[in-house]
N, C-alpha and C positions, 0 to 999 in steps of 0.2 A: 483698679483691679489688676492691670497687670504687675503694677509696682507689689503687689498683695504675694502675690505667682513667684516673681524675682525671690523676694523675699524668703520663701517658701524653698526655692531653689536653692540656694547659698544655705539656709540654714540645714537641708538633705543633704548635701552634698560634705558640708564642716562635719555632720553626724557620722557621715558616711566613712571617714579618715579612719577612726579608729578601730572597724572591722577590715579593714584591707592588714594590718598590722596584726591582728588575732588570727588572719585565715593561714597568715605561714604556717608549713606543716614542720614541727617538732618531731615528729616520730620517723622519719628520712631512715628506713632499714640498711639501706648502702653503707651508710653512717657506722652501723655496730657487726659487729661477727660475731653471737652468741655460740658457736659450734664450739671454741676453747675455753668458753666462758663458766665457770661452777654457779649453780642455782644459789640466790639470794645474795649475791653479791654488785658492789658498785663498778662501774667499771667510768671515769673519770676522760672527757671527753672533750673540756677545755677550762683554763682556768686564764681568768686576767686580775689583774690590779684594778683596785678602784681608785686608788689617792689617799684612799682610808685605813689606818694602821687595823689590823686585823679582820681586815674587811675585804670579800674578794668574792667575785662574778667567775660560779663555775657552773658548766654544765655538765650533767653524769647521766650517766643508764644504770637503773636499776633492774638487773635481769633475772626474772623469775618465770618459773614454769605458769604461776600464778598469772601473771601479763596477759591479756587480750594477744599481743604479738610479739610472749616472748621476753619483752622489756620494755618500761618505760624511761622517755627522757624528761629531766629535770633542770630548772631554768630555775636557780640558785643563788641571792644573792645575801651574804653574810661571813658568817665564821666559817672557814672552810672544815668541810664536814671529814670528820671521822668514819673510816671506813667498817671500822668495827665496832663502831657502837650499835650495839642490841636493839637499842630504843627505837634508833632511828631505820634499823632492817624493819623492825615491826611493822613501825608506823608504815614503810612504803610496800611492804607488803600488802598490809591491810587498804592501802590506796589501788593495788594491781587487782586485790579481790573486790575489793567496790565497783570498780570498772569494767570487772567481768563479769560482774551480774549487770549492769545497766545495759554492755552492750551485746548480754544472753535477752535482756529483756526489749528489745529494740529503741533505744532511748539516743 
């Protein structure tokens, strides 16, 4: 039984790993100053090297009136993103409006 419990324990505890790592908070406002900032635009926050030819770890704030608070941050890893591409304003756009209904609707 108790060997049952141990068991029990170690395997909660390995589960438990990858929510301490999820609960960092991303949205750190200290972080961005929207006051200079023009609506729907990126505002680029840090970029690094992967080792990967055209490959590259950036984080940005997407700032829109649209945002819960403003702006959202984004944890990015790929082709470094184009600031004026259309598509991708839309798209996170339409991600800030998602977000403001869920958390209009207590979600």
């Amino acid at each position: 039984m108790i060997r049952k419990i141990s068991l029990i324990g170690v395997l909660m505890a390995i589960l438990s790993l990858p929510l301490a790592a999820y609960g960092q908070d991303l949205s750190r406002s200290e972080d961005i100053n929207t006051a200079n900032v023009a609506n729907n635009t990126f505002v680029l926050i840090s970029e690094d090297d992967t080792g990967v030819p055209g490959y590259v770890h950036q984080r940005y704030a997407f700032v829109s009136y649209a945002c819960p608070a403003g702006f959202q941050i984004i944890d990015y890893y790929g082709a470094p993103i184009d600031r004026n591409d259309a598509s991708l304003q839309i798209r996170e756009r339409n991600m800030c409006s998602d977000l403001s209904f869920d958390s209009a609707e207590g979600d």
